[in-house]
N, CA, C and O atoms as a DFTB+ gen file, in Angstrom:
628 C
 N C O
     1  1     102.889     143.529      28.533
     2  2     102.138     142.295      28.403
     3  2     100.740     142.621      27.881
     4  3     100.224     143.723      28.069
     5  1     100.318     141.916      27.413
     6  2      99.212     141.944      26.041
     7  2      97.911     141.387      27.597
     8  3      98.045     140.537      28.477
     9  1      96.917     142.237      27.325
    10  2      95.514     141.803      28.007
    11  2      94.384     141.587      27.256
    12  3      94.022     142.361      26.371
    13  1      93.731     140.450      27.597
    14  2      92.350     140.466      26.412
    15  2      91.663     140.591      27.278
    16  3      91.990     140.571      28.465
    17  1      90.870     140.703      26.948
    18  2      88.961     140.854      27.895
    19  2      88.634     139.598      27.068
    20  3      88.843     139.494      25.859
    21  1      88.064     138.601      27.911
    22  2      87.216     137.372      27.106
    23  2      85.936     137.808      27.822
    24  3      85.885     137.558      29.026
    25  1      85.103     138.302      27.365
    26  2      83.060     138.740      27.759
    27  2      82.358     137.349      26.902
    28  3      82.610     136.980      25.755
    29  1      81.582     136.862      27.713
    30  2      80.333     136.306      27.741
    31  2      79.671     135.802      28.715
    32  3      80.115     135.658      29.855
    33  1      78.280     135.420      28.234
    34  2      76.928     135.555      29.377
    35  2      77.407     134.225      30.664
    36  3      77.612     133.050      30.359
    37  1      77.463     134.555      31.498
    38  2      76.745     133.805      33.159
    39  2      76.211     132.379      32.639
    40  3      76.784     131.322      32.902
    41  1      74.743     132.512      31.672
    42  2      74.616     131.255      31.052
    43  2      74.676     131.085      29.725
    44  3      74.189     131.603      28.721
    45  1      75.433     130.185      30.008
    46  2      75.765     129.234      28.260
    47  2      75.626     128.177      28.004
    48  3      75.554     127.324      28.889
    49  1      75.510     127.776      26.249
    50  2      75.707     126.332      26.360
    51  2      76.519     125.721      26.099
    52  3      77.491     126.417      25.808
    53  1      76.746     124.451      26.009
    54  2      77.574     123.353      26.455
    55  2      78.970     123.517      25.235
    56  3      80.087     123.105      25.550
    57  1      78.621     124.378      23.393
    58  2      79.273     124.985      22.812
    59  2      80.133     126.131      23.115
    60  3      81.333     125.987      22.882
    61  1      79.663     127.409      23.667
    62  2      80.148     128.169      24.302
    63  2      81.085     128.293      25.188
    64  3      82.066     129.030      25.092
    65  1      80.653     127.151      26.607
    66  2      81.314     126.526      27.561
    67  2      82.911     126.239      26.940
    68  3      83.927     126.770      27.389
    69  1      82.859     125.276      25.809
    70  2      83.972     124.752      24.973
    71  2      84.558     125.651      24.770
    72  3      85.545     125.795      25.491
    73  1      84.329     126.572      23.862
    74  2      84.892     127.442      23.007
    75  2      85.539     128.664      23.909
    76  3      86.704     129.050      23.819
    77  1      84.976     128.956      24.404
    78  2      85.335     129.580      25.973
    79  2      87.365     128.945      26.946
    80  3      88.404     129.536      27.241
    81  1      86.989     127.899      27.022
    82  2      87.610     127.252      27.684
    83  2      89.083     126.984      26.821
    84  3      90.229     126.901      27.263
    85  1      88.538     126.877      25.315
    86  2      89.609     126.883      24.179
    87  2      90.215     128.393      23.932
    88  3      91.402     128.584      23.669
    89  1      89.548     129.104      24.015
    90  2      90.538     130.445      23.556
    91  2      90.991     130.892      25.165
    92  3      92.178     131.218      25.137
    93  1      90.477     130.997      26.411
    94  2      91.362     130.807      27.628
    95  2      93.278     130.442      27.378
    96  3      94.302     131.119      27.477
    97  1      92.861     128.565      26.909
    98  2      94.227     127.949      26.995
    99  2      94.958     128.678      26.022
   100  3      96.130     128.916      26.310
   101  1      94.656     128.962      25.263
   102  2      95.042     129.373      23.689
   103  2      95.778     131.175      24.195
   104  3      96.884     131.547      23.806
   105  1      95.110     131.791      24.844
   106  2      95.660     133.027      25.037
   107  2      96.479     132.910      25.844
   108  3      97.560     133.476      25.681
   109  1      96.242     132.177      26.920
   110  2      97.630     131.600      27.788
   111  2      98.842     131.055      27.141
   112  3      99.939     131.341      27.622
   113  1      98.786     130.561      26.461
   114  2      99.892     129.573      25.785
   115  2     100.773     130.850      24.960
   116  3     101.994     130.887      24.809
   117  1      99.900     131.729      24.550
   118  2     100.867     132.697      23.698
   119  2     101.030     134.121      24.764
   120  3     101.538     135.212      24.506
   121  1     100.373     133.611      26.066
   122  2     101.520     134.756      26.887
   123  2     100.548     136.277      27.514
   124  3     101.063     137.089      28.283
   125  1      99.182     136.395      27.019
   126  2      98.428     137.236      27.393
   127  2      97.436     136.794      28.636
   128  3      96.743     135.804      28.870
   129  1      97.781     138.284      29.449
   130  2      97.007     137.879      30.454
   131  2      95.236     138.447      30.020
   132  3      94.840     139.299      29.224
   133  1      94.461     137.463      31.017
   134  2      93.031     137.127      30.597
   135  2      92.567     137.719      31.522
   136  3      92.689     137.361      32.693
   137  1      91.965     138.713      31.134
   138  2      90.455     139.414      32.209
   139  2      89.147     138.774      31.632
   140  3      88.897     138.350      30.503
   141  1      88.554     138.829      32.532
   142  2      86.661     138.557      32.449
   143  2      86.009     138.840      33.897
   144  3      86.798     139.169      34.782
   145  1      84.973     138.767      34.140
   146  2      83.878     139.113      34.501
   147  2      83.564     138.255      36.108
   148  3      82.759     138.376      37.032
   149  1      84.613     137.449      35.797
   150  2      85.542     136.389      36.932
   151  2      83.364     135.374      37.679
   152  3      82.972     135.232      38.837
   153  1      82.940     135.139      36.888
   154  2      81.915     134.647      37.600
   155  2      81.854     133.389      36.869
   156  3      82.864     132.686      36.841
   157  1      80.702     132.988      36.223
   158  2      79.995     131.384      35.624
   159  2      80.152     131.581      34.612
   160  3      80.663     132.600      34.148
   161  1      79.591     130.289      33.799
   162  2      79.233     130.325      32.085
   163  2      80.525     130.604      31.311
   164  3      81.499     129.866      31.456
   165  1      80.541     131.512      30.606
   166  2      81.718     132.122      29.869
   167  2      83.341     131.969      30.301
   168  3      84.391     131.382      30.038
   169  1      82.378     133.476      31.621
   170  2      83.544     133.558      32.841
   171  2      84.794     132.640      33.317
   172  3      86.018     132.767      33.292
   173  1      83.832     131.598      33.789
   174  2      84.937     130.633      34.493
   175  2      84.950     129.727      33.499
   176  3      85.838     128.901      33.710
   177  1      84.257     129.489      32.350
   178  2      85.369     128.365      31.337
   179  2      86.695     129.146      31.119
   180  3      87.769     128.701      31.525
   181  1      86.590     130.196      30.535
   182  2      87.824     130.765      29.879
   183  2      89.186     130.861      31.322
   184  3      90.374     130.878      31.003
   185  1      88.798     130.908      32.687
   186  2      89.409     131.175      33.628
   187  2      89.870     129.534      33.364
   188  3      90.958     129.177      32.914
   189  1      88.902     128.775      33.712
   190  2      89.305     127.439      33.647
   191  2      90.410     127.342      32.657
   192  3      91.487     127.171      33.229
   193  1      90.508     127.400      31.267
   194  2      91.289     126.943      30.381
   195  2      92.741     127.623      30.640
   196  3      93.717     126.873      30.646
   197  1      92.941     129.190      30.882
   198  2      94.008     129.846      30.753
   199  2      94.594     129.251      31.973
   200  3      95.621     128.577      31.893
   201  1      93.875     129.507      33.322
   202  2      94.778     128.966      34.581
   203  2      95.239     127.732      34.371
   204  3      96.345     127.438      34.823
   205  1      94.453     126.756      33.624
   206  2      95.158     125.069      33.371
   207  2      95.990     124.819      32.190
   208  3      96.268     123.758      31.632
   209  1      96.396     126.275      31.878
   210  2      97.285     126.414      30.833
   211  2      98.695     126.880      31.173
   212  3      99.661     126.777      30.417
   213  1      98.705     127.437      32.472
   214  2      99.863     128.103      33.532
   215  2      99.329     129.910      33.324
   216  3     100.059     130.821      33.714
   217  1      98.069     130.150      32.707
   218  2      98.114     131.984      32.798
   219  2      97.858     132.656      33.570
   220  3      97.612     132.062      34.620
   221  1      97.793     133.448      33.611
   222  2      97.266     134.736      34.619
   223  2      95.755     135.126      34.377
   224  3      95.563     135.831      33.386
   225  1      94.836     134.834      35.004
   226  2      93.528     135.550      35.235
   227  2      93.050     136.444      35.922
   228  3      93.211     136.288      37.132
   229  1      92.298     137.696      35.475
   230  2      91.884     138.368      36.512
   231  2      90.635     138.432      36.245
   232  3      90.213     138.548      35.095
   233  1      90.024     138.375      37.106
   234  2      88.210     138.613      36.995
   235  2      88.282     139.873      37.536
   236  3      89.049     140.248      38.423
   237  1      87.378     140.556      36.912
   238  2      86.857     141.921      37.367
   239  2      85.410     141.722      37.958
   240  3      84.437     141.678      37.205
   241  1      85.308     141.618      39.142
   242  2      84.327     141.234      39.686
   243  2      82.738     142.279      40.143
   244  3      83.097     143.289      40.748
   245  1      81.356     142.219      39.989
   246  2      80.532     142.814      40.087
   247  2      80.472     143.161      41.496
   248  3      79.971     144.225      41.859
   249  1      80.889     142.434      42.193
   250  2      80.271     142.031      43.999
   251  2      81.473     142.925      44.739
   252  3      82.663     142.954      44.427
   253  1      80.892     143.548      45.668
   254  2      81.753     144.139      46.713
   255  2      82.741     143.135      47.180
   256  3      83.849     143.626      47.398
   257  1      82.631     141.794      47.402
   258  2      83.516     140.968      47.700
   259  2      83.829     139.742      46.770
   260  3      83.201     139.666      45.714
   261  1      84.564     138.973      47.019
   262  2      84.880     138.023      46.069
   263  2      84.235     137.014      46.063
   264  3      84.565     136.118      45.287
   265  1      82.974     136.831      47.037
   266  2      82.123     135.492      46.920
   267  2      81.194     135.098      45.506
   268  3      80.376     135.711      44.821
   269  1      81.800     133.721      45.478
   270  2      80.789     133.236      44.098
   271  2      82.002     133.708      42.182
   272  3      81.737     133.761      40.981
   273  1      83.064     133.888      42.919
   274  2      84.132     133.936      41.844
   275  2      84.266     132.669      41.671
   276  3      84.042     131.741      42.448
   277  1      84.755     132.681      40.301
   278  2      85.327     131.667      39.564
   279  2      86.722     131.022      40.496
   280  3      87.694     131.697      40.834
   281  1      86.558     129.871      40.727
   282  2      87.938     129.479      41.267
   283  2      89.218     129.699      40.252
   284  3      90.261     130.128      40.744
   285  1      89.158     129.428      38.927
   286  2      90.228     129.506      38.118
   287  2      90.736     130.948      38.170
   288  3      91.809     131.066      37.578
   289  1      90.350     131.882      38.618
   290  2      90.795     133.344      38.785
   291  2      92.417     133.167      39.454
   292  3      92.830     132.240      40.151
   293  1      92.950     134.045      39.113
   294  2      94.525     134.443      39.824
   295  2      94.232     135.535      40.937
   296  3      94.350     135.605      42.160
   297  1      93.868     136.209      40.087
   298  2      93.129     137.655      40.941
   299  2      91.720     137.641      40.683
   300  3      91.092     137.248      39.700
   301  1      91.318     138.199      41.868
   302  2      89.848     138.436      41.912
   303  2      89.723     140.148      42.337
   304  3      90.089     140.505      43.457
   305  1      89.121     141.246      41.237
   306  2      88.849     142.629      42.063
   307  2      87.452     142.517      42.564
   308  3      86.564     142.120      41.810
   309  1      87.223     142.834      43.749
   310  2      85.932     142.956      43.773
   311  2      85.707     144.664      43.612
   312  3      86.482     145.451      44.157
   313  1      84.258     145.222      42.590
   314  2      84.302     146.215      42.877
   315  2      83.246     147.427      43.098
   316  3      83.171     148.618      42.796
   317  1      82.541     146.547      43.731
   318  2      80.645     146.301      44.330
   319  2      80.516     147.403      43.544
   320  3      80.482     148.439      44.208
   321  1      80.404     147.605      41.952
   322  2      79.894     148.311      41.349
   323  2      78.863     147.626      39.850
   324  3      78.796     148.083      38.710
   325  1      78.279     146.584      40.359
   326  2      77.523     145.843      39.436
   327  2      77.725     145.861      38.352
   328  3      78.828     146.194      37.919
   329  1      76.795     145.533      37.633
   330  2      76.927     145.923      35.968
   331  2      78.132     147.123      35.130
   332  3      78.445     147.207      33.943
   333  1      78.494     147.769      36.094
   334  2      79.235     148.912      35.902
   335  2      80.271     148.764      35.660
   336  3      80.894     149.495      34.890
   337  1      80.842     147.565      36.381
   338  2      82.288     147.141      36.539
   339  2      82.670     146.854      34.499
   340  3      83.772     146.877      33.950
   341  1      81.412     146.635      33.921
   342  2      81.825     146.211      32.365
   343  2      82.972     147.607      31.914
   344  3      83.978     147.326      31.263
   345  1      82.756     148.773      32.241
   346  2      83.320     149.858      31.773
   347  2      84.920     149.380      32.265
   348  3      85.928     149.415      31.558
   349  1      84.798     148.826      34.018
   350  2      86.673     148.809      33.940
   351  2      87.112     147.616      33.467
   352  3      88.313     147.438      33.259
   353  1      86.182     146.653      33.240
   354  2      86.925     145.206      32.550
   355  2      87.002     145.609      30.715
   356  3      87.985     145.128      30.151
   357  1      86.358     146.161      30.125
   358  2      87.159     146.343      28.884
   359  2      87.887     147.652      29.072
   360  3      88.567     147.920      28.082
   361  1      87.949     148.455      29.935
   362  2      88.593     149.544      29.543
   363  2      90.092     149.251      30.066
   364  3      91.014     150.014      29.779
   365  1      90.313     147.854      31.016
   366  2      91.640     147.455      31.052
   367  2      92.204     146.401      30.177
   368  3      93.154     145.659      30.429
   369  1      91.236     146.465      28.762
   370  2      91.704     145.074      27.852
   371  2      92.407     145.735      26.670
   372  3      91.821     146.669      26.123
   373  1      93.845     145.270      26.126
   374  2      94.008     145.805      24.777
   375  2      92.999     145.137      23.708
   376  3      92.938     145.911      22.753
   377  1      92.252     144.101      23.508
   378  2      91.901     143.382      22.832
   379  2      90.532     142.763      23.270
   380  3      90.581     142.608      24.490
   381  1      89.416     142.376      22.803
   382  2      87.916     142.115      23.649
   383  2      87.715     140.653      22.605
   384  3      88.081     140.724      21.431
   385  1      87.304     139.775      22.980
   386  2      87.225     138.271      22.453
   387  2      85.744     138.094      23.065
   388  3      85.813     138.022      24.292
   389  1      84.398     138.001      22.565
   390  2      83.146     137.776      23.434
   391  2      83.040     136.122      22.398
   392  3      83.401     135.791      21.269
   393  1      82.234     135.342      23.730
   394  2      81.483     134.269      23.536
   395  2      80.588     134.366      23.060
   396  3      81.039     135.045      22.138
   397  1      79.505     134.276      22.815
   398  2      77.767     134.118      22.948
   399  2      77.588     135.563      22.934
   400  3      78.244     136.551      22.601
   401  1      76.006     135.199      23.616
   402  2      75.823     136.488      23.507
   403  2      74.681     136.623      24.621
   404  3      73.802     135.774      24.775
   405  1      74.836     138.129      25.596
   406  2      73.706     138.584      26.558
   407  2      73.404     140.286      26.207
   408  3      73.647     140.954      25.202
   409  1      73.019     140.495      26.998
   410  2      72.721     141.637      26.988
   411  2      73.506     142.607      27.735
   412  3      73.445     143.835      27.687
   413  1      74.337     141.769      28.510
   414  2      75.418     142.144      28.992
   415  2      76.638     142.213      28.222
   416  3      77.435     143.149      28.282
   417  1      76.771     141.042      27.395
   418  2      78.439     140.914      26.501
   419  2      78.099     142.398      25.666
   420  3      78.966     143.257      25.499
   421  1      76.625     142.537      25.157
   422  2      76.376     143.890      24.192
   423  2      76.789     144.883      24.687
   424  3      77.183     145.846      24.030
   425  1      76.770     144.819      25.970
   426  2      77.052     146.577      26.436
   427  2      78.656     146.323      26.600
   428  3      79.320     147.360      26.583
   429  1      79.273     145.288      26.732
   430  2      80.466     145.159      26.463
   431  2      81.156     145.716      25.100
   432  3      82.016     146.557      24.836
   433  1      80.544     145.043      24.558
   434  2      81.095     145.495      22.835
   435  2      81.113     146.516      22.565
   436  3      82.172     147.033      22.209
   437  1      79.795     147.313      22.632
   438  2      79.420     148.735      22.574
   439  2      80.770     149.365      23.493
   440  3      81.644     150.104      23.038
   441  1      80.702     149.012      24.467
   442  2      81.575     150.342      25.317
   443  2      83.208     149.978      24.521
   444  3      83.735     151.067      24.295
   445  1      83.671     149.392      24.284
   446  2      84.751     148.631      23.764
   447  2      85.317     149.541      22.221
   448  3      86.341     150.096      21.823
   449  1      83.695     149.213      21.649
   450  2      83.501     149.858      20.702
   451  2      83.415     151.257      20.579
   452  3      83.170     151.582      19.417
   453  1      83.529     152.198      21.355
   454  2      83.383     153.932      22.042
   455  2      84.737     154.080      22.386
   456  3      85.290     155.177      22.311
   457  1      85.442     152.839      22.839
   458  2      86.505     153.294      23.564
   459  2      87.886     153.139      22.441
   460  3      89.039     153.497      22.682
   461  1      87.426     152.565      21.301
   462  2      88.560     152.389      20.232
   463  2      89.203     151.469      20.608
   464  3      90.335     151.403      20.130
   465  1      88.746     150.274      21.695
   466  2      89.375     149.323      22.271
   467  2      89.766     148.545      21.022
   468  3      88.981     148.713      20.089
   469  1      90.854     147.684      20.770
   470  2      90.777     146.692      19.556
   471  2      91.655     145.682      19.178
   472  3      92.829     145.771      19.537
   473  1      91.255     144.668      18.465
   474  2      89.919     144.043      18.369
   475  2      89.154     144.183      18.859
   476  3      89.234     144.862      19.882
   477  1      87.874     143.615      18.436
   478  2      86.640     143.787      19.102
   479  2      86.241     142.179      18.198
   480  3      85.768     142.251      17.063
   481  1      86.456     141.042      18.748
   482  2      85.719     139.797      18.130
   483  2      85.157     139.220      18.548
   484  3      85.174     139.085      19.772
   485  1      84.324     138.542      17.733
   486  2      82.803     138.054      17.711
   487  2      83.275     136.527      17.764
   488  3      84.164     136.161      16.995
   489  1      82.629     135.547      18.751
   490  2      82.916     134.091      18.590
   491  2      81.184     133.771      18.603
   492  3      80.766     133.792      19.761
   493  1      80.377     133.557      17.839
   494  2      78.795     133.243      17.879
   495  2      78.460     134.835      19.115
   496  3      79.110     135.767      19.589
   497  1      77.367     134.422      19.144
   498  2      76.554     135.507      19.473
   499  2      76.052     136.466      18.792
   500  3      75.313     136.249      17.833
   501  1      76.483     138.021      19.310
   502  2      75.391     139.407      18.610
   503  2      76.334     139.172      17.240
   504  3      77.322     138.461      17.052
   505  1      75.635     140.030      16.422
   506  2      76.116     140.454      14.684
   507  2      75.016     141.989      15.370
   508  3      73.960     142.160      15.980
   509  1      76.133     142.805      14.761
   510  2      75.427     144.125      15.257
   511  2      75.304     144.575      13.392
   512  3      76.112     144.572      12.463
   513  1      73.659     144.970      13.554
   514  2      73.951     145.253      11.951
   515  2      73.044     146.628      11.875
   516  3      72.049     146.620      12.600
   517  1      73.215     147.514      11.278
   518  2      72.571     148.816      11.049
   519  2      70.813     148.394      10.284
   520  3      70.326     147.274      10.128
   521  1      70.126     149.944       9.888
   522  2      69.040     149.847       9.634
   523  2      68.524     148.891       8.728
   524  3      67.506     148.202       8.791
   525  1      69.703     149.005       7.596
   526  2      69.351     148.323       6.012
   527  2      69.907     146.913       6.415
   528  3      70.424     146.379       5.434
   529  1      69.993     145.808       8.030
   530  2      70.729     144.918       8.381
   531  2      71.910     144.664       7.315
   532  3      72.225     143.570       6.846
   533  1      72.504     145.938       7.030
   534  2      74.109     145.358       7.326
   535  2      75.042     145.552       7.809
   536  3      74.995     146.747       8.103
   537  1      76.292     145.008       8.244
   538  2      77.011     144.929       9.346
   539  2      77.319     146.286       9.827
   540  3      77.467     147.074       8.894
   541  1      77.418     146.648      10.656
   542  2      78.069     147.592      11.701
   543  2      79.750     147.504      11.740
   544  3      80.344     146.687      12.443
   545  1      80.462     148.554      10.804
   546  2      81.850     148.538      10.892
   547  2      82.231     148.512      12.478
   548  3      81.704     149.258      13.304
   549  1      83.483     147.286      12.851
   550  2      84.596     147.170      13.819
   551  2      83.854     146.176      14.060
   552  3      83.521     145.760      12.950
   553  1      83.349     145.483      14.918
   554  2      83.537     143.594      15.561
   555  2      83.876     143.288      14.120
   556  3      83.399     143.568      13.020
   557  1      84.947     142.563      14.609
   558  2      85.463     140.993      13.807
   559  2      84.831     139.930      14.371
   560  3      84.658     139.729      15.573
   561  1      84.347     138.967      13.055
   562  2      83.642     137.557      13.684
   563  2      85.033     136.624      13.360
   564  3      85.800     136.882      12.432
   565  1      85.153     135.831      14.024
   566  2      85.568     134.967      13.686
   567  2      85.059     133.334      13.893
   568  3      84.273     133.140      14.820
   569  1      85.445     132.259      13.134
   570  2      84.562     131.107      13.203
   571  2      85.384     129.830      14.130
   572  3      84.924     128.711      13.901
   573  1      86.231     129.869      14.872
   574  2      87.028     129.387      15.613
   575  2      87.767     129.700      16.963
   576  3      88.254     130.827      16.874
   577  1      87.943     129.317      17.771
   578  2      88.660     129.883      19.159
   579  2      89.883     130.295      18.998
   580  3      90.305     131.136      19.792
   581  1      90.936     129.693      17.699
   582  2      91.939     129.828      17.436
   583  2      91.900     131.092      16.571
   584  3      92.708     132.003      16.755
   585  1      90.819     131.146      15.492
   586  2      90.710     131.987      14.559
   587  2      90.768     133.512      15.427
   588  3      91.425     134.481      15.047
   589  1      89.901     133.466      16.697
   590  2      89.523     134.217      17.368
   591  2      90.752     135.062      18.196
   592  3      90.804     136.272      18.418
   593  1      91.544     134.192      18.506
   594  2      92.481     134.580      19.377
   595  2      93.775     134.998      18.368
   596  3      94.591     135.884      18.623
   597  1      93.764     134.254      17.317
   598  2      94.773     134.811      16.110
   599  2      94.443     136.213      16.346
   600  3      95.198     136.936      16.995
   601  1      93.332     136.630      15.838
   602  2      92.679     138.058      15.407
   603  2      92.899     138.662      16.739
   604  3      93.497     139.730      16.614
   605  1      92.665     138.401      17.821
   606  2      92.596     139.081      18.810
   607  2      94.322     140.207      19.220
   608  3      94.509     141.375      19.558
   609  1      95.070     139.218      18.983
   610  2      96.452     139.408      18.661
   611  2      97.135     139.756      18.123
   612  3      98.218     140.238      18.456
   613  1      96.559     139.565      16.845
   614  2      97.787     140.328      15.453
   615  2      97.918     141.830      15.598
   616  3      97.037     142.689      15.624
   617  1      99.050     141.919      15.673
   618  2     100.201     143.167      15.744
   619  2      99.907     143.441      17.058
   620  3      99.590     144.591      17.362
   621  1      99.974     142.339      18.112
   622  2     100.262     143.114      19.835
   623  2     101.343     142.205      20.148
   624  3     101.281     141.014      19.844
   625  1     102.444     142.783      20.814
   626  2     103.720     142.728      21.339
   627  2     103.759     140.921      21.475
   628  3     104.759     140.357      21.921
């Protein structure tokens, strides 16, 4: 079974929220289970959409315990390793789908990006671009939730 990592920030806006919530249902519907960060913003839209889609969610959670998770979660890990926990939530994703953008989804990408994780797509947020600002080979942008989750997918089981 096919896993994505959906990463984005705690706070978002009311676009994000959407778009979030659309590639959730959308990865559900074609059968992949959904990790994230199992908290707000991003987090629990995309939990929201996949669980009200019939999927499987797992939040990989920052907190030693599960308080302040996303209700739409299936599973909740807690794994009181803060910020840290980003290393086991993409390093258990075949595929990484980010919202927006924090400073957190970045260190997502980046590690994602080290780990040969892939895809690696962009829905708004960072554009990682080198000295001469141009793009940084591996994130895929894409301009849609669908577009996003197409890409996220092509050639996984």
């Amino acid at each position: 079974m096919v896993q994505v990592a959906v990463c984005g920030p705690a706070q978002c806006s009311a676009a994000e929220e959407a778009a979030a919530r659309e590639v959730g249902a959308l990865l559900a519907r074609a059968g992949a289970v959904v990790l994230c960060g199992g908290y707000g913003g991003v987090m629990a839209a995309v939990a929201q959409g996949a669980s009200g889609a019939g999927g499987t969610v797992v939040g990989i959670l920052s907190g030693a315990d599960r308080s302040g998770a996303s209700p739409g979660l299936t599973v909740g890990v807690a794994t009181g390793m803060g910020q840290a926990r980003n290393s086991v939530l993409v390093g258990s994703a075949d595929a990484v789908i980010v919202v927006g953008g924090s400073w957190g989804t970045l260190s997502e990408v980046a590690m994602a990006m080290r780990r040969g994780i892939g895809p690696v797509v962009t829905l708004g947020g960072w554009r990682v671009t080198d000295a001469r600002g141009e793009a940084v080979p591996g994130p895929v942008a894409a301009d849609s939730p669908a577009a996003a989750v197409r890409l996220a997918l092509a050639g996984r089981g």
